[in-house]
N, C-alpha and C positions, 0 to 999 in steps of 0.2 A: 113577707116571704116573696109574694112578687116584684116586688120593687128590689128583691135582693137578688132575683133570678134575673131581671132586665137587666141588674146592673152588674150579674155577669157575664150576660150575652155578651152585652154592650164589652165588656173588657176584652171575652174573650175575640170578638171583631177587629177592635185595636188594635190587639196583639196581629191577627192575623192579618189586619193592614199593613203592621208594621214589618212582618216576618215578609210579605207577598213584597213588599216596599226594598227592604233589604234584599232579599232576593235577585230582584231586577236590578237594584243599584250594583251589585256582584256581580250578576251577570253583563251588566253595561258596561262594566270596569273591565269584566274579564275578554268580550268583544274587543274592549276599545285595545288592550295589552296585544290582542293576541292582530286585530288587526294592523294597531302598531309594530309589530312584530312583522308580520307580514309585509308590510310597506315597507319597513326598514331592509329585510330580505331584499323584498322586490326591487329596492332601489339601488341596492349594492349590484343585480344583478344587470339591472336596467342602465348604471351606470358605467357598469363595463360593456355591455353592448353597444350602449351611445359612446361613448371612448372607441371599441373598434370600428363603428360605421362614420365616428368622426375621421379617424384615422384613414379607411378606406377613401370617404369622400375627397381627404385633403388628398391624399393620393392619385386619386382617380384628377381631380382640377388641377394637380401640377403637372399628369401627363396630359392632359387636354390642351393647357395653358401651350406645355411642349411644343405637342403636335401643330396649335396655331402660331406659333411663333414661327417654325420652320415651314410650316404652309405659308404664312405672308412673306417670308424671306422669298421663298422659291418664286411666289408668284411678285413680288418687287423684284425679283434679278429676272426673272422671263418678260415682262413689261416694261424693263428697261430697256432691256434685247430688243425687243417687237418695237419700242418706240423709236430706237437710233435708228435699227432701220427702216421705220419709215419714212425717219426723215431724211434718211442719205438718198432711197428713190425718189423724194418729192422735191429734195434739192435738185437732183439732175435730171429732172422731167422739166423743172423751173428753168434751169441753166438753158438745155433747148431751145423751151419756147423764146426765151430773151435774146437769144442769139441773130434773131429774126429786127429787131427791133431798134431803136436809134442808137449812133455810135456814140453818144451822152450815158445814154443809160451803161453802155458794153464798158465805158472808161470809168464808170461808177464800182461797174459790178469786178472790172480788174483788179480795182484799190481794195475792195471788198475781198477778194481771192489772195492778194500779199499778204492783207491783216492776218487773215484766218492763216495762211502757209507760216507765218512768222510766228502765230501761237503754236502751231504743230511740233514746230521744233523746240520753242521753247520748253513744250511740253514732254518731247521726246529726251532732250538733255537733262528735265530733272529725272525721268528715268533711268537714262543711264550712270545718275551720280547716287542714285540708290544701289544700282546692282552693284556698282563699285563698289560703295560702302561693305554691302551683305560681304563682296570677297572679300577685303577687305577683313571681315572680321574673321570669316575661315579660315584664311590664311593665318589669323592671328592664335586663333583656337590651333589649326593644327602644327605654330609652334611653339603651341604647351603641353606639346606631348610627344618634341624631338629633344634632343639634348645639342650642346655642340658639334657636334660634330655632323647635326642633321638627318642623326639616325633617330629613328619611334623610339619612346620607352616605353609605350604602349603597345604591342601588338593587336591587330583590329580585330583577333577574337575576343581579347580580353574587353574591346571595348565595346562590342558589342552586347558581352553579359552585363559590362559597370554604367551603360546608359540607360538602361530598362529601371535601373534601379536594386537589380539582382543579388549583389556586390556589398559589402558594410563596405564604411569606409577605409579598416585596416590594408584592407586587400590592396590600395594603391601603395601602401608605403611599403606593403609587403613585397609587392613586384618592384617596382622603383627602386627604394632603398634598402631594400632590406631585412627591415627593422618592424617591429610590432610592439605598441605599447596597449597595454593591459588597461582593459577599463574598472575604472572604479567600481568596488561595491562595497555595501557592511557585511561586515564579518570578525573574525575573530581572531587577532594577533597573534595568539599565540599557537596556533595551525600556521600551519604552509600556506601563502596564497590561493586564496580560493580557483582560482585560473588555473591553477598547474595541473588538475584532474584534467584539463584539455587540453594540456600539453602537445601529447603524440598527435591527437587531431589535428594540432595546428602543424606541428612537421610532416605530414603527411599531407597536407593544403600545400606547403610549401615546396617539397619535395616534388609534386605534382607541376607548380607553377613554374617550375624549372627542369621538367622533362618530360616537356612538349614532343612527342613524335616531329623529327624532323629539325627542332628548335632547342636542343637542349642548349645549356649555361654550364658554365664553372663556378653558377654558387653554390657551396656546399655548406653553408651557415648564414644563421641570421640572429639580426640581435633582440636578445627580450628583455623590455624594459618592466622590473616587478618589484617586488617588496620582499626584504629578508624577514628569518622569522623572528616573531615577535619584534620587530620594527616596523614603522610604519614608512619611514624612506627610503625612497626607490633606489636599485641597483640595477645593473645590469649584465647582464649574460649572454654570453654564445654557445647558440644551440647547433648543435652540429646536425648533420644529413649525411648519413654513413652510407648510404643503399640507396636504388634503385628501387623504381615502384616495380610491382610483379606483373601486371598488365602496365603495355604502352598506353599511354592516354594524348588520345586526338579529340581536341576538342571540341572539332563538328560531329563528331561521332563517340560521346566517353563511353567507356565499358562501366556498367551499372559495377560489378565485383570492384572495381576500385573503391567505390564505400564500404564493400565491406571488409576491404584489409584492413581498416581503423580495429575493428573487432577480434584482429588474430593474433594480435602480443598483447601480454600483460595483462591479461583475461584468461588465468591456466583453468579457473573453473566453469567456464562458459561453455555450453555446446552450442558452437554454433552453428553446426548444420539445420539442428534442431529450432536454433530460435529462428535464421530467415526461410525456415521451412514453415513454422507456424508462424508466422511473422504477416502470412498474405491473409491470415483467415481474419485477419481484422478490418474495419473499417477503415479507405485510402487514407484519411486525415492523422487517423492514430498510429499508423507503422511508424513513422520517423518520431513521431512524440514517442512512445515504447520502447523504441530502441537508445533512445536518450535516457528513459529511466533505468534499462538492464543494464548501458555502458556505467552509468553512475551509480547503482547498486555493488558492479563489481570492482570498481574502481577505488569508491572511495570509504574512506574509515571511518566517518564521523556518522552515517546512518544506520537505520533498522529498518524494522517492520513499520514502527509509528510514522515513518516519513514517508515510506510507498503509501499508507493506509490514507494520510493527509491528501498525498495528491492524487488519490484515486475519488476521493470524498469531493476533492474542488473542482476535478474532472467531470465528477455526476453532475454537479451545483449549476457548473459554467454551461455546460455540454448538450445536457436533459433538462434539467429543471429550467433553468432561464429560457430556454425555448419554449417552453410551453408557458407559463405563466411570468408574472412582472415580476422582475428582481429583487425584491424588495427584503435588504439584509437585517432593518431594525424589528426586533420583534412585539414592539408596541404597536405598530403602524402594521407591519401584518395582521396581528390579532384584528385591528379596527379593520382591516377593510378585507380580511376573508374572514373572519372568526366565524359568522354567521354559516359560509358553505360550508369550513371544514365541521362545526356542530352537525350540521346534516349528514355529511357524506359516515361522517363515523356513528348517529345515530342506523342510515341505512346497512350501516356494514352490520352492525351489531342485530341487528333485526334479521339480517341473513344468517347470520351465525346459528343465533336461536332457534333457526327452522331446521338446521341442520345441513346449511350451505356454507362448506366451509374452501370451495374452493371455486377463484373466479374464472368464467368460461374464456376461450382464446380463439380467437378465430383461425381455423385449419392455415390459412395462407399466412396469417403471421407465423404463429406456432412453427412451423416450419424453417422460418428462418432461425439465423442462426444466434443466440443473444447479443451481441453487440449490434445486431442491425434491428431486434425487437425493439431498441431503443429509443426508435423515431415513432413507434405505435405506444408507446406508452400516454394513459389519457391524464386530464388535466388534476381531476380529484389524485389521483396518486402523487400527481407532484406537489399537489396541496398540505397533503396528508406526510411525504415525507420534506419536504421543508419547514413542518409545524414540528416535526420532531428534532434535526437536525441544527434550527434556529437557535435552540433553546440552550444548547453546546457550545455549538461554534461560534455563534456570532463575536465580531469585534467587538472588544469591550470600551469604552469611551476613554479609561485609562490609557490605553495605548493611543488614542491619537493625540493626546494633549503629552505623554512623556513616555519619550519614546525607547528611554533606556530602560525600560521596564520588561524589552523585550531579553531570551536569553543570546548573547550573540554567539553562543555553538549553535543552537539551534537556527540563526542566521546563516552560519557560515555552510551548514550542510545543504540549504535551498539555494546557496548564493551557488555552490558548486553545479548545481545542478542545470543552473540556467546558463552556467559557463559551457557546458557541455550543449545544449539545445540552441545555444549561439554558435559555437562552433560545428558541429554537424547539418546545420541551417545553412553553413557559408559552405560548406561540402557538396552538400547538398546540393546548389545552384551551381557551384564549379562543374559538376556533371553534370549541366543541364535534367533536374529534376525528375532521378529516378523514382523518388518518394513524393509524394504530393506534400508543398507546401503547408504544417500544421496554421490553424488561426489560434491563437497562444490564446486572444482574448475569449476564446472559446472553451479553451483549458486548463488553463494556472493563471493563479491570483497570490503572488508572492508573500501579501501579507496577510490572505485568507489563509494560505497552507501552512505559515508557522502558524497560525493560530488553532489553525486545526492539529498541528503536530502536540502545541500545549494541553488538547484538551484528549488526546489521543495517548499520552505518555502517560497517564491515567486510567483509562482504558481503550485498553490492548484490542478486542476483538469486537467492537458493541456492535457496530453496524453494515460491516462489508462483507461478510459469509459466501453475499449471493454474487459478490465481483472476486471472491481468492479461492470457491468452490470448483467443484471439475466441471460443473456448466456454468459458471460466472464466467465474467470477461476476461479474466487471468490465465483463468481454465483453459479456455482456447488458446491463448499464447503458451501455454505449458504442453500444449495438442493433448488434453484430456482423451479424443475420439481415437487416439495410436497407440501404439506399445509403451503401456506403464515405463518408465527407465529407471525403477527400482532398483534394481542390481544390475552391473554394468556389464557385457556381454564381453568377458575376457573370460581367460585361460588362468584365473586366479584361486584362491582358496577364501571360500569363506567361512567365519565360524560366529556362532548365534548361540550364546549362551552356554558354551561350553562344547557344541558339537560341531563338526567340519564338513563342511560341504565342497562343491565345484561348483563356480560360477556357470559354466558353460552347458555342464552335463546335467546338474540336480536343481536347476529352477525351482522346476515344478514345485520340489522338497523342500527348498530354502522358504520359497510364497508357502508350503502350508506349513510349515515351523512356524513363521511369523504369524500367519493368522490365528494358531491354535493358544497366541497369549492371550491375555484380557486384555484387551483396550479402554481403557478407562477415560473418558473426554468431560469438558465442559456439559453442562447439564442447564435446562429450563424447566420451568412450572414447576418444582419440586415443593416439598413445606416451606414457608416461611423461614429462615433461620437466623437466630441472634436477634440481637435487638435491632439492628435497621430492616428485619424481616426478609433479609433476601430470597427471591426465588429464582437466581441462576446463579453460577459461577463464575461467567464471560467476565475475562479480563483479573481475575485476582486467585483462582485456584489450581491453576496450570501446574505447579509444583504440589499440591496436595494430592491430583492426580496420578503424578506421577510417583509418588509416593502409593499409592492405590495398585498400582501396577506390577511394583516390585514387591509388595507384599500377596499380591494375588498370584504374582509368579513363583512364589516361593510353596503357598501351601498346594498348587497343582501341582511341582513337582515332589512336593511330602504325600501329599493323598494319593496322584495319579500314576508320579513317574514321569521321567523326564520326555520317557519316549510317546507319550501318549498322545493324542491328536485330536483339534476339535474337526465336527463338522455341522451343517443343517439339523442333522435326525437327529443330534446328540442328546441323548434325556439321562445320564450318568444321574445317578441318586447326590452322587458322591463332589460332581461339577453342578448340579445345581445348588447345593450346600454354599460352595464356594461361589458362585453369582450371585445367588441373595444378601450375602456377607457385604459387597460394594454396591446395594442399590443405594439411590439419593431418600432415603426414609431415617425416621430417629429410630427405628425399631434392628435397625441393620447395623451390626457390628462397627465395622470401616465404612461407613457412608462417610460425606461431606458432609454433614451433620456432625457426626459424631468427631471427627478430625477436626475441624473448626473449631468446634467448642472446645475441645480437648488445648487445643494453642492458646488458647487464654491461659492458663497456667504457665507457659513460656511465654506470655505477654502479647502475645499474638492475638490481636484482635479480629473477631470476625469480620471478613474482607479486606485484609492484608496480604500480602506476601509472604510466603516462607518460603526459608531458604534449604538447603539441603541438610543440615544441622537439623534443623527445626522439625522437620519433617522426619528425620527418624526418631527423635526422641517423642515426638508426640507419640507415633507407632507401636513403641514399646510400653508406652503407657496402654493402649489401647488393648492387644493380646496378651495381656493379663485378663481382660472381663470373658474371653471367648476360650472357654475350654476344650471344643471340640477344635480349635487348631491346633493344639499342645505342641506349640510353637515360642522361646523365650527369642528377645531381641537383645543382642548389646549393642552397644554404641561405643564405638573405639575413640575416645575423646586426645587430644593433644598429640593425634599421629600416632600415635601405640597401642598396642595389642597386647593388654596382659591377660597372659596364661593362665595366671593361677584364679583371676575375678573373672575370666568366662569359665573355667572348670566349677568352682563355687557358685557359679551363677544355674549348669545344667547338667550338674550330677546332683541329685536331689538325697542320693545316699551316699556317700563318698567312695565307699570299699566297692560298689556294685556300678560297675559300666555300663551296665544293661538297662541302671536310671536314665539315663542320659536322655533330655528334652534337647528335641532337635533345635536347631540355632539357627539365626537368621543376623549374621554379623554385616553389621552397616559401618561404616571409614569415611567419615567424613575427611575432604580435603580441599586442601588449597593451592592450588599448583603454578602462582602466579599472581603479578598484581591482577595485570588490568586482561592481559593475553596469557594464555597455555603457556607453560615453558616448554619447548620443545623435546628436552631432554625427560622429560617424561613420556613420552608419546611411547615407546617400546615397551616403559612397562605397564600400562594402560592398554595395550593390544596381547600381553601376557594375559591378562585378568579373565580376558573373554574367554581364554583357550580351557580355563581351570575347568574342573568337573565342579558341579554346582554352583558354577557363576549363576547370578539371579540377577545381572548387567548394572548400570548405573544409574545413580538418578543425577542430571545434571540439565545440559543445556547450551543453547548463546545467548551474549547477554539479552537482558529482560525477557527471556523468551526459554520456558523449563523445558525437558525434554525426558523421555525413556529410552536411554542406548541399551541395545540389545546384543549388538556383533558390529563384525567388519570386517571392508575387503579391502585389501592394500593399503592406501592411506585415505580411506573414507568410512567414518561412522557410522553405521545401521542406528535407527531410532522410530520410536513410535511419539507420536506428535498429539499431545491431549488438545489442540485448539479447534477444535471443530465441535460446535456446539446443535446438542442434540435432544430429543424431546425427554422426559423423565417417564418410568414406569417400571415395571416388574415382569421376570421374566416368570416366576412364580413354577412349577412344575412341566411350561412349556405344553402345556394342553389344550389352549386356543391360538387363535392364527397371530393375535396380537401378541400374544408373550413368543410366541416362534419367531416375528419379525424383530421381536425388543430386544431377545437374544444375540442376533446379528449385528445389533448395533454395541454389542462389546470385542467386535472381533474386526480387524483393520486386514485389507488384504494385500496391502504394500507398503514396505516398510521405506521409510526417508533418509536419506545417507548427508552428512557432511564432512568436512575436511576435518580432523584433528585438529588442526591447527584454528579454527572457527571455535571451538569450544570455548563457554565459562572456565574458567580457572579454579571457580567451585564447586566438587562433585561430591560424590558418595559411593565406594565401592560398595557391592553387596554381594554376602558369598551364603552357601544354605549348605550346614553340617548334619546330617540325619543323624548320626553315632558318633561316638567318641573317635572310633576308627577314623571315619571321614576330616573330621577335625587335625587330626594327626595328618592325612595328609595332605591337607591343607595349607597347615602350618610351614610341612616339608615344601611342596610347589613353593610356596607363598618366596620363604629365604632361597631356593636355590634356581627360581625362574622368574623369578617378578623382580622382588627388590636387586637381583642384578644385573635386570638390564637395562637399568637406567645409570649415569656417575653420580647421579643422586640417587639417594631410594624414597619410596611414595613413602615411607613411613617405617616405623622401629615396631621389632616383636623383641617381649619382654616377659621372661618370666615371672617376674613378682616386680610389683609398682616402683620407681625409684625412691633412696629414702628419704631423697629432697620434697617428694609430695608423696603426699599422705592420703591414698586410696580410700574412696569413699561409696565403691560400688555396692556395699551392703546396705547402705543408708539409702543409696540412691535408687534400689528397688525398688525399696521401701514405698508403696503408693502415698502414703500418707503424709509425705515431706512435701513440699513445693518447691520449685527452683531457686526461690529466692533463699529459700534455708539451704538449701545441698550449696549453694553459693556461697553463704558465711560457713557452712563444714568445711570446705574445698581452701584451697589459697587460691585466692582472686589473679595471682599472678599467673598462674599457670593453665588455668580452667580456660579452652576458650571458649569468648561469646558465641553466642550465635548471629552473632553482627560478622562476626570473621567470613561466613558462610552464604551471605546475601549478596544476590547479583550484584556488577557494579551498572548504574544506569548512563 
């Protein structure tokens, strides 16, 4: 028994050697990790410090090196100075004394005095066959820049701007000859030359160059050498100069307003009072790049949103980020050599969070400026932090630099234009002696970073710029966010908003709260996960769904409230928060993005896709079926028509009694157009607003959905779902955060575009409370809409044609799928819902 007790002491020792042995060997390992760890930190950190004080030092010994070189120069040419003459005094102290002395030495020192006088001159005539030379060749320079007849082609202001280097090289052939040939770029045959968007710039260069205050010419054309369309060889054209510039231009003195005549034809939708009014709030560098992108925005037809987004993104990249930290575009080689700080800075941030610090402090004297100048105060972890997100998108892919048709060339040809425009305003620019400060481009745009970035941006629409196209982003300021909204335009016109009429001039106030009192339905973050990729926002794929959101929340405020009803702050309506809860981002909510989403998978609409305006009202009508307290039915006017007899079957639920009648919410899908608006609809599309119970459109421009709501003259009122906002619940409105949540369904100025700007794909939507209201609807519909257009948007029809065979009873029917109501339907007739999706 004791020899069995020793020999488990003894074990259990062992053990406890070995556990105390493991121990320390864990902890040794875990030292050596964590000290490795630490080294390795320390050495990335150590190594970029030793990189910038290498960098200073080399700096600091090439100005030293400088400064000695030009210190020995100065003191070799004053020592040389100091030493001829002392030897010219101690020559003629010498001369003197010798004068004294035998007339041997005086006959020595004569021959001595020829020698040296005969070097003098010889010396003095290689001189003068140098200065000859120098004129010589002046003379030869200044005539290459007379003609025969010994008159200048050059005038010497002109040469004065093209010696500096001021000047491309067009500009000589332009004064001289004439003529301007068109620089090469890639782009896209079957467009118009990329150049021609710079057109008027360049006739207005020219026009300028030839009427010089005091100097004008009789040329009134010159020749442009370009490329037909879709060919690639060159032709040639004369371009005329019909007019006179509006200010004289002297060109030791130009008038800045002569750059901005480029901006006053051929721009009917530009203000631009407004934009060289907000035009100074930016930083000197960027007014002349800005005003290059607004000239190309409105100029040209082959961009959108995704191209300004692009070069706003390369703008950040080039501008901010490369200033503060190393450029470094591959994302492997980033990770190595900051992976370590961005770990940390996003471990500290998250640590903050958790305390309940969710916002970073600003120092009073920045904060105060204005955002585009906060730019330069930005610290170096934020640029870390956002080039580790923005890497992981944009970066060039190695495909593209090994093959290079890989790229798309529309997508070329809209940057190629762009840079046409920033070369010509650049040479304007200098013709005026530099109103605008010279942009540094390489500080700006990266040609083949911004179509890359356009590619990954035609994908998503809004991911990353909120804080550059917001009313305090940098766009903001150019739009002068801090001034008078330009909402509605300050005329003597009528406007009308969903069936009611206003004065532009006298009822503002009443037009801003009609608009605010709709639902504003936008982009959404951190809501549930939804579908199967789990999403938690909407940015970039549910802009149409919203709006879809909009016009049926439009619909049941004016069935439950009344059309004349109005939001404000205090509002706690029993009956409006019914209808707010109904659109929050939750599975438990009627119309959520949730429930719409999913709902598109039955039209094959996959979670995070696009729909299009089709799509979008027939998921709807699925959906108000499950919600009884909106006792609300939808049709969907399929193929352009409106039968009569399948929406009366559809919301008289007893056919002998009127008094059944379930209010209607009729949706018209259309297509008014390939690629653009047909024009000849535009009168009956401004009919539609005037209706009683209009509930406005759901449409848009392309890739980019919208809610029109009214309009004045020929410009479109809309509510804009792209602004993306936190998620939450406004829930009874009885703490401070559901009163703030509230606010954020309600927009207080409405966005207007051209008619002619519109998708060619819309959806009318009209709301029939009673059978009565239906009837006169019917009536407006034939005797104010569909004639005033020499088309009509569409046919009303009493009973279905007997060529197709009506299957709206089926098509209630929750229980069918599309893909069945599709084999009931003729496939010929039925359209897709591919008819109805933007073109991109």
């Amino acid at each position: 028994m004791q020899r069995e007790g020793l020999e488990s002491e003894s074990a259990e020792e062992c053990e406890k050697e070995t556990s105390d042995e493991e121990q320390e060997a864990i902890e040794k390992e875990t030292s050596y990790e964590e000290q490795e760890a630490i080294e390795e930190e320390t050495s990335y950190e150590e190594q970029e410090a030793i990189e910038e004080e290498t960098l200073d030092e080399e700096q600091e010994a090439i100005e030293e090196e400088t400064l000695d070189e030009e210190q020995e120069a100065i003191e070799e040419e004053t020592s040389d100075e100091e030493q001829e003459a002392t030897e010219e005094e101690t020559s003629d102290e010498e001369q003197e004394a010798t004068e004294e002395e035998t007339s041997k030495e005086e006959q020595g020192d004569d021959t001595d005095d020829l020698e040296s006088k005969e070097d003098e001159e010889n010396s003095s005539n290689a001189d003068d066959d140098s200065v000859n030379s120098d004129r010589r060749r002046s003379e030869e320079e200044m005539v290459a820049v007379e003609n025969d007849n010994g008159e200048k082609i050059f005038p010497d202001w002109f040469l004065r701007k093209l010696h500096p280097g001021h000047f491309p090289r067009f500009m000589v052939d332009l004064m001289s000859l004439q003529k301007y040939i068109n620089n090469p770029q890639i782009e896209h045959f079957h467009f118009n030359d990329c150049n021609e968007i710079a057109l008027p710039i360049l006739q207005h260069i020219f026009m300028l160059l030839n009427h010089v205050k005091g100097h004008e010419t009789n040329n009134d054309s010159f020749t442009y050498l370009t490329r037909a369309t879709r060919i690639s060889n060159i032709c040639f054209q004369e371009i005329d100069i019909k007019k006179n510039p509006i200010y004289s231009f002297d060109p030791s003195q130009p008038n800045p307003l002569l750059f901005r005549s480029v901006f006053e034809n051929g721009l009917p939708n530009l203000k631009r009072d407004a934009l060289f009014s907000d035009i100074k709030l930016l930083p000197a560098d960027l007014k002349l790049y800005f005003l290059a992108i607004v000239y190309w925005l409105n100029r040209s037809s082959h961009v959108d949103l995704n191209h300004l987004h692009a070069l706003i993104i390369c703008l950040v990249v080039l501008r901010t980020v490369d200033m503060k930290i190393p450029p470094v575009r591959n994302i492997r080689l980033f990770h190595k050599r900051f992976g370590n700080l961005i770990k940390k800075e996003r471990l500290h941030r998250n640590k903050l969070l958790a305390d309940g610090v969710t916002e970073r402090g600003m120092k009073k004297e920045v904060k105060a400026l204005s955002i585009p100048e906060r730019m330069a105060y930005i610290p170096k972890s934020d640029c870390y932090l956002v080039q580790d997100e923005l890497l992981q998108h944009f970066y060039i892919p190695e495909i593209f630099k090994k093959k290079y048709d890989a790229y798309s060339s529309v997508v070329l040809h809209a940057f190629a234009e762009f840079q046409s425009v920033v070369f010509q305003l650049h040479t304007l620019n200098a013709l005026l002696d530099f109103p605008y400060l010279a942009p540094k481009m390489g500080q700006l745009y990266c040609g083949l970073k911004s179509r890359q970035d356009f590619l990954e941006l035609y994908y998503r629409m809004d991911s990353v710029f909120e804080a550059y196209l917001g009313p305090d982003g940098m766009l903001g300021a150019v739009a002068g966010s801090g001034s008078e909204p330009d909402d509605i335009p300050k005329v003597n016109s009528k406007v009308w908003v969903l069936g009611k009429q206003y004065n532009a001039l006298q009822e503002l106030d009443l037009i801003r709260r009609d608009i605010r009192s709709r639902l504003w339905c936008t982009y959404r973050r951190g809501f549930v996960p939804l579908g199967e990729p789990q999403l938690t926002t909407d940015k970039g794929w549910g802009c149409m769904l919203r709006c879809g959101q909009m016009v049926l929340a439009q619909a049941l405020i004016d069935l439950h409230l009344g059309r004349d009803w109005f939001w404000s702050t205090e509002c706690r309506d029993s009956t409006y928060l019914k209808i707010v809860n109904r659109f929050e981002d939750s599975r438990k909510s009627y119309f959520s993005i949730h429930q719409i989403a999913l709902m598109g998978d039955s039209e094959d609409k996959k979670v995070g896709q696009w729909f299009g305006p089709n799509t979008v009202s027939q998921v709807l009508k699925k959906l108000v079926r499950y919600d009884d307290w909106c006792s609300l039915v939808i049709h969907v006017a399929m193929d352009n028509v409106i039968v009569i007899d399948d929406i009366i079957a559809l919301c008289l639920e007893k056919p002998q009694n009127e008094e059944s009648w379930k209010p209607l919410l009729l949706m018209i899908p259309l297509r008014l157009g390939l690629s653009d608006i047909n024009p000849i609809y535009i009168p009956a599309l401004k009919k539609c607003f005037e209706l009683v119970g209009n509930c406005g459109m759901i449409g848009g421009r392309p890739n980019q959905a919208l809610y029109f709501v009214g309009y004045i003259d020929d410009e479109v009122l809309y509510l804009d779902p792209h602004t993306t906002q936190r998620s939450g619940t406004v829930g009874q409105k009885t703490s401070a955060d559901e009163i703030d949540f509230d606010e954020t369904f309600h927009q207080k100025y409405a966005g207007r575009i051209n008619f002619a700007q519109m998708d060619p794909s819309l959806a009318l939507c009209f709301l029939c409370k009673s059978r009565v209201a239906f009837d006169i609807l019917l009536d407006k519909l034939k005797t104010e809409v569909l004639s005033a257009s020499p088309q009509p948007l569409f046919e009303i029809m009493q009973k279905p044609s007997s060529e197709w065979k009506s299957t709206v009873a089926d098509f209630e029917n929750v229980n069918h799928t599309p893909r069945e109501l599709r084999r009931a339907c003729c496939d010929d007739l039925l359209d897709s819902d591919e008819d109805f999706e933007f073109i991109s």
